[in-house]
Structures are given as structure tokens and as C-alpha cells.
C-alpha positions as CSV (number, residue, x, y, z in Angstrom):
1,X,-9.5,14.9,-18.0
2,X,-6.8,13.7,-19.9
3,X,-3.1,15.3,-20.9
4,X,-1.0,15.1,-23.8
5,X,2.2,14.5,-24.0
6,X,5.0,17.0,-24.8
7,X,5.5,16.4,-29.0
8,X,9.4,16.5,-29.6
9,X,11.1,19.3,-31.3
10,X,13.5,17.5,-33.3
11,X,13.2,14.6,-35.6
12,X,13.3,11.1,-33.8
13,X,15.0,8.1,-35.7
14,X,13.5,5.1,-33.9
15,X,16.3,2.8,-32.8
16,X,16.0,-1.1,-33.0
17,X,14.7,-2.9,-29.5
18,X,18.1,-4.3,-29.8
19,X,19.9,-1.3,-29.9
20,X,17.2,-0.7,-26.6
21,X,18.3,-3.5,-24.8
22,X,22.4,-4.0,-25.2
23,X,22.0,0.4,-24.7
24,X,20.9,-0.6,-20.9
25,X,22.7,-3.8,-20.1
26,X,25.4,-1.8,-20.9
27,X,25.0,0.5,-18.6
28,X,23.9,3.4,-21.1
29,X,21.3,6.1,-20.2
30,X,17.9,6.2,-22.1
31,X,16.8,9.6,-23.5
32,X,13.4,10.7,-22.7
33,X,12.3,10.0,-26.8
34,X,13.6,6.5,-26.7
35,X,11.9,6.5,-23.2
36,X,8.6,7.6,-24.4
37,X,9.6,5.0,-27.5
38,X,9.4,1.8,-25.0
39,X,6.1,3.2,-23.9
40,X,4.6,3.7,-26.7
41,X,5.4,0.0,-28.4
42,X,4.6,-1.5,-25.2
43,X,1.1,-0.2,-25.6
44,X,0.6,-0.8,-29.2
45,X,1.8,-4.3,-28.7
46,X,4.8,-3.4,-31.0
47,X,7.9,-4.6,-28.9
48,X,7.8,-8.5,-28.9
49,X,7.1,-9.7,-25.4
50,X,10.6,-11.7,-24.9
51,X,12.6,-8.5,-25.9
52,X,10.5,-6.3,-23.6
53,X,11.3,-9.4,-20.7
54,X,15.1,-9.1,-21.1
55,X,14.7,-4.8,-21.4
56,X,12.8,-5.4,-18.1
57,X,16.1,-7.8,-16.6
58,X,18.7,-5.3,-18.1
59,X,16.6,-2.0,-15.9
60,X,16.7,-4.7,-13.3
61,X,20.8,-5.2,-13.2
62,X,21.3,-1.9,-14.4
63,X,19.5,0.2,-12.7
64,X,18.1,4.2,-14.1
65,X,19.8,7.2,-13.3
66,X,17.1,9.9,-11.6
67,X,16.8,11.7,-15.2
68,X,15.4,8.5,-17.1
69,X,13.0,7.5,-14.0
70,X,11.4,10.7,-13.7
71,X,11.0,10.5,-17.4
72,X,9.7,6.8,-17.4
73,X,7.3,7.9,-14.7
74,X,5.7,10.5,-16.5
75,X,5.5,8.9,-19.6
76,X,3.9,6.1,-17.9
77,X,1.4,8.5,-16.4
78,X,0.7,9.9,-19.8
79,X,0.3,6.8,-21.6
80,X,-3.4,7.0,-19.9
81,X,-5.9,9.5,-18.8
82,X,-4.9,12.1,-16.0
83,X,-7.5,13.3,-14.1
84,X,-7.8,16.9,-13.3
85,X,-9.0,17.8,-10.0
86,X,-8.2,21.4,-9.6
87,X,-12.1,22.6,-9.8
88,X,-11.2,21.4,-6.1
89,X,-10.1,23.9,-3.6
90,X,-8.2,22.1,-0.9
91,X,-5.1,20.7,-0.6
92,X,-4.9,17.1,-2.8
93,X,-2.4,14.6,-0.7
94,X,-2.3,11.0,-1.1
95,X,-1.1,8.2,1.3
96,X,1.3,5.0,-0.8
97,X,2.5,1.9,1.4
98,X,4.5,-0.8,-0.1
99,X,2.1,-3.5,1.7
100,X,2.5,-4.6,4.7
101,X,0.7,-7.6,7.0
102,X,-1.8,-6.2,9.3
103,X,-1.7,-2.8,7.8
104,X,-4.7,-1.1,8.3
105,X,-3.3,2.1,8.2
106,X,-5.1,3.7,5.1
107,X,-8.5,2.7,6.6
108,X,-8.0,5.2,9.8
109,X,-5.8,7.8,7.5
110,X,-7.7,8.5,4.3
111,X,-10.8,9.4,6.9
112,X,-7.9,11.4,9.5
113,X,-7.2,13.9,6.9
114,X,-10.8,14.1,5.4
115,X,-11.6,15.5,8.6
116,X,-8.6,17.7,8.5
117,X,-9.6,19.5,6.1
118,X,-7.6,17.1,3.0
119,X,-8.7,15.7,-0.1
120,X,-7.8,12.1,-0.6
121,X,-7.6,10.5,-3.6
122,X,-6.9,7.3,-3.2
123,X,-6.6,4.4,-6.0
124,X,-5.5,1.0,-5.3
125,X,-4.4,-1.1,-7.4
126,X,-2.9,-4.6,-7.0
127,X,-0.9,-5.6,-4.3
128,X,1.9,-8.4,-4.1
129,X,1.1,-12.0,-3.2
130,X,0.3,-12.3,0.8
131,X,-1.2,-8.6,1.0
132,X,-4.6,-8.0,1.6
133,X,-6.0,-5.2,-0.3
134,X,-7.5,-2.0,1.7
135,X,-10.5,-2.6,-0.8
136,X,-11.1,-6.3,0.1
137,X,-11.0,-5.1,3.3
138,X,-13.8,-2.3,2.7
139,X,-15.7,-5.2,0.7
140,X,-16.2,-7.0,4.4
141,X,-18.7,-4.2,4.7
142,X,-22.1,-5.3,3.2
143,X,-22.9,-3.0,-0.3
144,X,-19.4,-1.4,-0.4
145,X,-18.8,-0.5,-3.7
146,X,-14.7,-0.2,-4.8
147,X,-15.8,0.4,-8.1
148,X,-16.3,4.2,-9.5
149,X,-15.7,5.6,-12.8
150,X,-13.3,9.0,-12.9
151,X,-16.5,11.0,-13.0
152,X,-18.1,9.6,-9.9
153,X,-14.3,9.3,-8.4
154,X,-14.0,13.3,-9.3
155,X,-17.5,14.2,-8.4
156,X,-17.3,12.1,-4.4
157,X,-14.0,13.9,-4.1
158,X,-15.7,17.6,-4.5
159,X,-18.1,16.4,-2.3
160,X,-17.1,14.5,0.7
161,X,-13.3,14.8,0.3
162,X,-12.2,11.2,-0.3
163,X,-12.5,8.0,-2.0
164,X,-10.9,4.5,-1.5
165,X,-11.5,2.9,-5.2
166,X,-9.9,0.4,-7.5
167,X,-7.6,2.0,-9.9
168,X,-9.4,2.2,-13.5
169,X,-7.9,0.8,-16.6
170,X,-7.2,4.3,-18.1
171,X,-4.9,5.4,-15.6
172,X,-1.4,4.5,-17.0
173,X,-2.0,1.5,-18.8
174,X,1.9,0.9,-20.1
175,X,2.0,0.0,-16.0
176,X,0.0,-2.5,-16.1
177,X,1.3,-4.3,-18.5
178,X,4.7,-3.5,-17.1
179,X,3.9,-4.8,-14.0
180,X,3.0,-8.0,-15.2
181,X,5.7,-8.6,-17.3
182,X,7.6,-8.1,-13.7
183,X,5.7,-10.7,-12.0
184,X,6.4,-13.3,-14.6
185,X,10.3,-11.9,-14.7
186,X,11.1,-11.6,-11.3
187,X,11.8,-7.9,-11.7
188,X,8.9,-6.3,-9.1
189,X,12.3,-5.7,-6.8
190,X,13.5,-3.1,-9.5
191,X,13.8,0.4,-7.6
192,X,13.5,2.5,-11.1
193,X,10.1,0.2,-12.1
194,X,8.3,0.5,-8.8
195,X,9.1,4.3,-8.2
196,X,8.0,4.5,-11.9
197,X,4.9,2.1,-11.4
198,X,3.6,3.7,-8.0
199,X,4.6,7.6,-9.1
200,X,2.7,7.3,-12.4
201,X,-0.9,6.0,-10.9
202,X,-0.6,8.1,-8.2
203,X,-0.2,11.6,-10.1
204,X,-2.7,10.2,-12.7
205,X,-5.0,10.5,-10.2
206,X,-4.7,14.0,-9.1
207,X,-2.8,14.0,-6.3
208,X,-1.2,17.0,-5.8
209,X,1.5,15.6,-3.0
210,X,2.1,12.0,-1.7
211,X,2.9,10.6,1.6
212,X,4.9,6.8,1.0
213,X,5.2,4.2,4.0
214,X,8.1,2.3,2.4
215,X,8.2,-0.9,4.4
216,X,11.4,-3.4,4.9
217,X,11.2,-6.8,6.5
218,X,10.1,-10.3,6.7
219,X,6.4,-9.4,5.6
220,X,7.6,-7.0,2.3
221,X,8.8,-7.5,-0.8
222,X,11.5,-5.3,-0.2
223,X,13.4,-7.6,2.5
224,X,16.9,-4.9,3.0
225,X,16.7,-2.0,4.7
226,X,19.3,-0.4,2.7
227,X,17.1,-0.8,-0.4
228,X,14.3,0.3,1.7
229,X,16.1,3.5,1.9
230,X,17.1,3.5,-1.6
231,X,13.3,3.4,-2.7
232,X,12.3,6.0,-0.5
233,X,14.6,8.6,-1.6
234,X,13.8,7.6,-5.5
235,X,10.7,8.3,-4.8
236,X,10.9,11.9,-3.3
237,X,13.4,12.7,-5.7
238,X,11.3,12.1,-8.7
239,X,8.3,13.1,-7.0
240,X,10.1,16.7,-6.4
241,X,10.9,16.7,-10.2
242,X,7.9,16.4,-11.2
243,X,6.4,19.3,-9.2
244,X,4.5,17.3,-6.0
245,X,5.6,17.3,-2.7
246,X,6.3,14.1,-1.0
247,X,7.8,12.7,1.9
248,X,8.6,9.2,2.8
249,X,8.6,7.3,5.9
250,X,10.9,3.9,5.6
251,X,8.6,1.5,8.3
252,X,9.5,-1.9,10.3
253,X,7.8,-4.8,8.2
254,X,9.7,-7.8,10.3
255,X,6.1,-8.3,12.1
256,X,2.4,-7.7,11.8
257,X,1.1,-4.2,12.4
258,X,-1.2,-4.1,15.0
259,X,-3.5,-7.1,16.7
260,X,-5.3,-8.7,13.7
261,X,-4.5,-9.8,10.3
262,X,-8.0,-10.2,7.9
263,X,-10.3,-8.5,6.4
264,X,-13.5,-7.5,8.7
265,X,-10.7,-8.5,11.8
266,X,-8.9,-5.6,10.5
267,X,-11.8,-3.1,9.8
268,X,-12.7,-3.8,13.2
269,X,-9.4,-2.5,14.8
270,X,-9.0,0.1,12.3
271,X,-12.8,1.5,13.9
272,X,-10.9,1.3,17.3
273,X,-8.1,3.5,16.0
274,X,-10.9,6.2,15.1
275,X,-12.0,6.1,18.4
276,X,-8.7,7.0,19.7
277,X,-8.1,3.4,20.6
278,X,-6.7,0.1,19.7
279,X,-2.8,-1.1,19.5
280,X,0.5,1.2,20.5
281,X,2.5,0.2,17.5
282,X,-1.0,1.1,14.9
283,X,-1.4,4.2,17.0
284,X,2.0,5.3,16.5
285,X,2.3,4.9,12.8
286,X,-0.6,6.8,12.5
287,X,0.2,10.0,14.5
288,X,3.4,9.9,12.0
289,X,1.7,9.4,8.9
290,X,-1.0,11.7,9.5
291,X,1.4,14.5,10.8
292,X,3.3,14.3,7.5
293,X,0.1,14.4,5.5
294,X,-1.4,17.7,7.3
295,X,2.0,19.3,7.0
296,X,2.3,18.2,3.4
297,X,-1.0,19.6,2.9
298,X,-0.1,23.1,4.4
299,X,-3.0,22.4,7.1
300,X,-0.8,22.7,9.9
301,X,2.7,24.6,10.0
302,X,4.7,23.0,12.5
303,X,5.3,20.0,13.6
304,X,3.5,20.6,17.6
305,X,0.5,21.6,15.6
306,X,0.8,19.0,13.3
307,X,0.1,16.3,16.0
308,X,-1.9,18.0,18.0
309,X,-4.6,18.3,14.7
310,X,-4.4,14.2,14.2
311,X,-4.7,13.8,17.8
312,X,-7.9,16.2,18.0
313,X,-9.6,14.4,14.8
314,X,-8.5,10.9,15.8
315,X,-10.2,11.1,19.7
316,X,-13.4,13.3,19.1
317,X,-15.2,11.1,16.7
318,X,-14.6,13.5,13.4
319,X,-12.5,11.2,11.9
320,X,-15.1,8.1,12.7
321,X,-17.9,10.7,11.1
322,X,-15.5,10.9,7.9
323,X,-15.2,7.4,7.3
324,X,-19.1,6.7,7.5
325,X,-19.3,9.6,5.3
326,X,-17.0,7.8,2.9
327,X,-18.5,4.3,3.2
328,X,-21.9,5.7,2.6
329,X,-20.9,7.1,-0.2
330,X,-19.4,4.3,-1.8
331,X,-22.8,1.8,-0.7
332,X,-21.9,0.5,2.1
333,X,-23.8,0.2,5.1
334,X,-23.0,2.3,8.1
335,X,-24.7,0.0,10.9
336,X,-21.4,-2.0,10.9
337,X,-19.4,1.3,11.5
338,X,-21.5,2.3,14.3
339,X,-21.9,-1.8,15.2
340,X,-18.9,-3.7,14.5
341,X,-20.0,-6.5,16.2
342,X,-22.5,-7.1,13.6
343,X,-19.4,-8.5,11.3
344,X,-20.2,-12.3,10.8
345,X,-18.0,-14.1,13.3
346,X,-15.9,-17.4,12.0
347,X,-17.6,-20.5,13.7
348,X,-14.4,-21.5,15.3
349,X,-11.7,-19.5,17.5
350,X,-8.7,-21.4,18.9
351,X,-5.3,-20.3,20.5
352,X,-2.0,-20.7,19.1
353,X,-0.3,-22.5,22.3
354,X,3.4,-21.0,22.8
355,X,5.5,-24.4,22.8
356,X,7.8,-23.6,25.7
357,X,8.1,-20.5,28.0
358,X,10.2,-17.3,26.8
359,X,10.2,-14.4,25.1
360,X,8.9,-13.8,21.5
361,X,12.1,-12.9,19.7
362,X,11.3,-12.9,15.8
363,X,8.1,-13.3,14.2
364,X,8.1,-13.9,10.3
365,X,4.9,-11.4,9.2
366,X,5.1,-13.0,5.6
367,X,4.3,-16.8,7.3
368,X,1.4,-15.1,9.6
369,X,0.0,-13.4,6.2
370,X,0.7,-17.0,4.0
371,X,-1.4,-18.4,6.8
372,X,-4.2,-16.2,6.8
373,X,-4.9,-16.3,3.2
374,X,-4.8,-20.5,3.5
375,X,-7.9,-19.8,5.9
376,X,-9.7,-17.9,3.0
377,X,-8.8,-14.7,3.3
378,X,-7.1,-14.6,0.5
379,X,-8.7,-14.3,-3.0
380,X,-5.8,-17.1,-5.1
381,X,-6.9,-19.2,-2.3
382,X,-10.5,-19.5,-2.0
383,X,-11.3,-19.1,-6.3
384,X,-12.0,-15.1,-6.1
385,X,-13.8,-15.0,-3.2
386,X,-13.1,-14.2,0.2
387,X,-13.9,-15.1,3.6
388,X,-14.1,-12.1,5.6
389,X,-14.8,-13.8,8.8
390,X,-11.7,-15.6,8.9
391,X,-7.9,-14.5,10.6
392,X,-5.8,-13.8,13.8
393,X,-6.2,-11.8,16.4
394,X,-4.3,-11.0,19.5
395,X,-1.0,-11.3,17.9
396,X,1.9,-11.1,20.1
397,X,4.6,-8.9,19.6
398,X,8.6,-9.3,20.0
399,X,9.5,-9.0,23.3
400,X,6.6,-10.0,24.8
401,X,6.7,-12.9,27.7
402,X,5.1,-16.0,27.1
403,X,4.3,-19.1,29.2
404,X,4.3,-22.6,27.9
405,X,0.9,-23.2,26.7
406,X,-0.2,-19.2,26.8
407,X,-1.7,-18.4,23.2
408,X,0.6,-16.5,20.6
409,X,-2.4,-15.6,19.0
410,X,-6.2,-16.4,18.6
411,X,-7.3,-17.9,15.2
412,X,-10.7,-17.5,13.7
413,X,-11.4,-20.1,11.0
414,X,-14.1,-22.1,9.7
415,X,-12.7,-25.1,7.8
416,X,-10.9,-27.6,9.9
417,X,-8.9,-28.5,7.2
418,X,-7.9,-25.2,5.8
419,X,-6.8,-24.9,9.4
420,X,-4.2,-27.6,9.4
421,X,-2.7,-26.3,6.0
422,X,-2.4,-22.5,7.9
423,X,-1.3,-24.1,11.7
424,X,2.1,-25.0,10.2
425,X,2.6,-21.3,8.9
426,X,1.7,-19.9,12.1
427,X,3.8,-22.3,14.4
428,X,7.0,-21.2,12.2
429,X,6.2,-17.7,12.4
430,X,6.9,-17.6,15.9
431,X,10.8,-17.8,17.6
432,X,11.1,-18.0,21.5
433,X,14.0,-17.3,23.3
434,X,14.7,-17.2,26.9
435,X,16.5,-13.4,26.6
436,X,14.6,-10.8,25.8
437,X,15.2,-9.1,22.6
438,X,15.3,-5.4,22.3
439,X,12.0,-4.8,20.0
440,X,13.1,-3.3,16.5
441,X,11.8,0.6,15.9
442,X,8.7,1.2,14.3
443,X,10.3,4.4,12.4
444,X,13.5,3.5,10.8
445,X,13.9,6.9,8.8
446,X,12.0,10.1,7.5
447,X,12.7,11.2,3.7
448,X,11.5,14.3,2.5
């Protein structure tokens, strides 16, 4: 299951981690050997940690030309085990988002393209601070189980045709300790390092193509549209070198997706969606994503039958079939799928009066999310372990018209005062003003 790396033909004199780091804050270009160099004393604990920090801060200002982040990726991806899936048949295509709040996309999507006829193998790793994990979200679901080895990952996929896991340690290791060294710089913003961080796992695990939801906003890390952008064509780019297809979609982040932000609040819309239900906005970015996922795949030609295929899966129940195929597989129990109402319900729900009458004109997502986690749905909050009952619901969206007193949202809570820690987040999400504002697109741009 693993792959080894390409051995140099030529002799390589190992420069100094000085040399390494004045090369780059210089503006100089890395050559794949000192590349693979980095990598290697990363991993073997070689490179002292403050000169790896300031390498990290001279990437950070000076950027990687497309040649050196393709190479960083795969020698990130090599620095681990690869896992070969081609004793599988079908098409292999992945689905990436940056994070978003109320993203619930990859629960209706993985389960979409099962059913159209695509393998999905799908690792998660760790997301950035607000974002719920899609496996925390899966966990609200009583004997779920996130946890496979790359046997068991390999053998589900041959099976049923997807699994929703946490990444494994042997799956490009020099990324995980590059990614922490990022948190504790301030260098997760780095273009190069995330195409390199997110390219690496994903081709590690067998993916054959990649669909990425690059998200820009108020509720990302990635806060500039323009960089938004930037990111999504790095990431095709180097994708394309390295032999996968990939396409990116750059997506609105400035508020929540959908009506609920949680865990089980979000499973619960996300089995609404499968039933060709549930919010405009959700429904939307689905049909989009899953379009470019059954094109990418080669399952559907043009674009008319492209949509057309989603639509079919998403409203006659296949999809829904897929996802309690999946979920059974992986533990869980399948009488919440068919039930969601048997999801434990918070003990309290109260509105979120609108203080004056108008029109929603901004919403910060991040403040919602900040909010939600106080309540205990998030795991830094509540000492690893998390309150699935607990969230919003009934969010409303810019543009929408309010009366004084009408609720913004509805929050479900259990601890009064958790609740007055998260109320002050939620009140300064919101921003009425008597004009209504022209509601931002969902779709800002399509890289492929």
C-alpha cells in the first residue's frame, strides 16, 4: 500500500538550514532534492523547530512558484503510506472544503455519488478553530465509528463505495507536523502550505480526482476573495501536474450554509437534503458540487446530464439508501436515519428576538459558529466531548425581513449559563438595516 519515492540521479550535497531559509526569504526557488531535504529532516526531527518556524514565515512572505508546490505536495504525500485502490473498478473522486459554518455538504454528497455509481474516499482530518468536523457530526449518531484502519478503509470502499473516516497517522505525516508548526506560527493562511497540506492527504488516500469547495468570508479562514481565487487555481494546477483531475468551486462563506449550525441539528437537515428537501442555498451547492463530481468521474458527459443524475439520486431515496449503507457500515445505527427525531433534543429552545424591524444585511458566520461551540458543541469547549444536542436552527438569511421582536434564529441549549457566554456572539452576528441588501451569490467562480 505504500510508494517510494523517486531516488535522485545525481549526487546531493545537503545545504545548511540556513542556506534553506535566507534561499526563500530571498525570494529563491527550492529544487525538488532540497525539497524532499526539508521533508525528510522534518520527519526525523533533524531541522531544529525555530529554524523550521522561520522556513515556515519565509514560504509564508515568499510565496512557491507552481514547480516547488507540486514538488512539496508529493513529497509530503510520500513521506507516509499511499494507499492503492486500483483493485477497484470505478471511478475514485473525492470531495475537499476549506470549512465552512453550517456546512453539511459532505454528509448529503459522499452518499450522492455512492449512489451514482462513485467511489468516495473520504479522510478528514482536522479542521480550523470554529469548524465542526463532518465526523463529530456522524459521532451524533449512536455506535458510529470514524475510526478504520487502511485495510478496513480499502476493504468498505470495494464494498459499499464510500467511507467518511479520520485521517490515519501514516498518511503524510511531514503534514502534520507541518501543520502544527502553522498553528503556532500564524502561517495556516499560506497558499503553497495548504495546497500542499490538503493535495498530499487527499492523493494519499487514493483518490483518483478531487472536487474542492474553496470558501471566502466572514466564517473561513481565508477572509479575501481574491486569495480565495488564488487557492483554487493552486490547487487545480498542481492537482493537473500530478496526474488527477480536479476542479474547484470558490463558495460564499460571509453566512451560515443552510438552517442549522451543530452536530445532530445538522445531520438532521443534511437527511432532509437526501430526501430532496431542506434549504435553497444547501440545495444549490449541492446540485453544483455533485454535478462536478459525476462529470469528474466520467459518469455523466455533459453538463444537462450531469444534473439531471444528482437530481434523480437526490429525490428517489437512493442516495438516502447510500448513506445508511455507509453508516451501517461504519456502526452506527440506522433507526436515527430512518427516525431523526430520535436525536436527543436540548432541554431548552429559545428565539433570538431581532432588536428593531428591518432587513438582515450582514451576518458574521464565524460569531454564529464561536457561539455554538460556547453551547458545547465544540470539543476545546466542553474538555473533548461534545454536546450533540445543542445549536441554532432557523437561521435567517441576508435579505430577509424582520420584525422587531421576530426571532433571528432558534437556539437549542442546555446550560443557562453557557447560554449567556454564546447570546453575546449571536446578538453581534446579526446587522439590520432598513434597505434591503442585494444577497451575495452562493457561486462566486468555477476552476477547473
Amino acid at each position: 500500500m505504500s510508494s517510494k519515492r523517486n531516488i535522485p540521479t545525481r549526487r546531493f550535497i545537503k545545504p545548511s538550514f540556513n542556506f534553506l531559509i535566507e534561499k526563500k526569504r530571498d525570494g529563491g526557488e527550492f529544487t525538488q532534492e532540497e525539497i524532499r531535504y526539508i521533508i525528510d529532516s522534518t520527519l526525523d526531527g533533524e531541522m531544529p523547530q525555530h529554524q523550521l518556524a522561520a522556513l515556515a514565515m519565509a514560504i509564508y512572505f515568499s510565496g512557491m512558484s507552481a514547480q516547488e508546490t507540486a514538488d512539496l505536495t508529493e513529497e509530503m504525500m510520500l513521506s507516509g503510506e499511499v494507499i492503492d485502490l486500483s483493485h477497484i473498478a470505478k471511478p475514485k473522486i473525492d470531495k475537499y472544503s476549506t470549512g465552512g459554518v453550517g456546512d453539511k455538504t459532505s454528509l448529503v454528497l459522499v452518499p450522492l455519488a455512492m449512489a451514482s455509481g462513485v467511489v468516495v474516499p473520504m479522510m478528514c482530518g482536522v479542521e480550523h478553530d470554529y469548524v465542526i468536523n463532518t465526523l463529530d457530526k456522524l459521532a451524533s449518531i449512536p455506535g458510529f465509528k470514524g475510526q478504520l484502519s487502511a485495510e478496513q478503509f480499502s476493504s468498505q470502499l470495494g464494498r459499499i463505495g464510500g467511507a467518511i473516516i479520520a485521517q490515519t497517522e501514516d498518511l503524510a505525516p511531514a503534514d502534520a507536523k507541518f501543520y502544527e508548526l502553522r498553528k503556532e506560527t500564524g502561517t495556516i493562511p499560506s497558499l503553497p502550505l495548504i495546497t500542499g497540506s490538503v493535495l498530499s492527504k487527499k492523493l494519499a488516500e487514493g483518490s483518483e480526482g478531487l472536487v474542492i469547495d474553496v470558501k471566502w468570508g466572514n466564517g473561513s479562514f481565508i477572509k479575501d476573495l481574491e486569495q480565495a481565487k488564488q487557492l483554487a487555481r493552486s490547487m487545480t494546477r498542481v492537482g493537473r501536474s500530478m496526474k488527477r483531475r480536479c476542479v474547484a468551486l470558490v463558495t460564499d462563506m460571509n453566512q451560515p450554509l443552510g438552517d442549522t449550525v451543530g452536530t445532530s441539528l445538522e445531520v438532521k437537515e443534511a437527511i432532509q437534503l437526501l430526501k430532496g428537501q431542506g434549504p435553497e442555498d444547501m440545495k444549490e451547492l449541492v446540485l453544483k458540487l455533485g454535478m462536478e463530481i459525476v462529470r469528474l468521474a466520467g459518469v455523466a458527459g455533459s453538463t444537462l446530464s450531469a444534473k439531471q443524475t444528482v437530481q434523480r439520486h437526490l429525490t428517489d431515496g437512493s442516495a438516502l439508501e447510500k448513506l445508511k449503507e455507509l453508516v451501517k457500515a461504519q456502526g452506527g445505527d440506522t433507526a436515527y436515519i430512518d427516525h431523526p427525531e430520535k436525536f436527543p433534543a436540548a432541554r431548552h429552545i429559545r428565539k433570538l428576538p431581532a432588536p428593531k424591524r428591518g432587513y438582515v444585511h450582514t451576518i458574521n458566520a464565524a460569531m454564529i459558529a464561536r457561539g455554538v461551540h460556547l453551547l458545547g458543541a465544540g470539543r476545546d469547549e466542553n474538555h473533548g466531548k461534545v454536546d450533540y444536542s445543542v445549536g441554532v436552527s432557523e437561521v435567517k438569511k441576508v435579505g430577509t425581513q424582520v420584525k422587531q421582536g421576530e426571532p433571528l434564529m432558534m437556539i437549542h441549549y442546555n446550560d443557562e449559563s453557557k447560554l449567556e457566554q454564546a447570546l453575546e456572539y449571536f446578538k453581534n452576528a446579526y446587522r439590520l438595516a432598513p434597505k434591503r441588501p442585494t444577497p451575495p451569490p452562493l457561486i462566486v467562480e468555477r476552476v477547473a
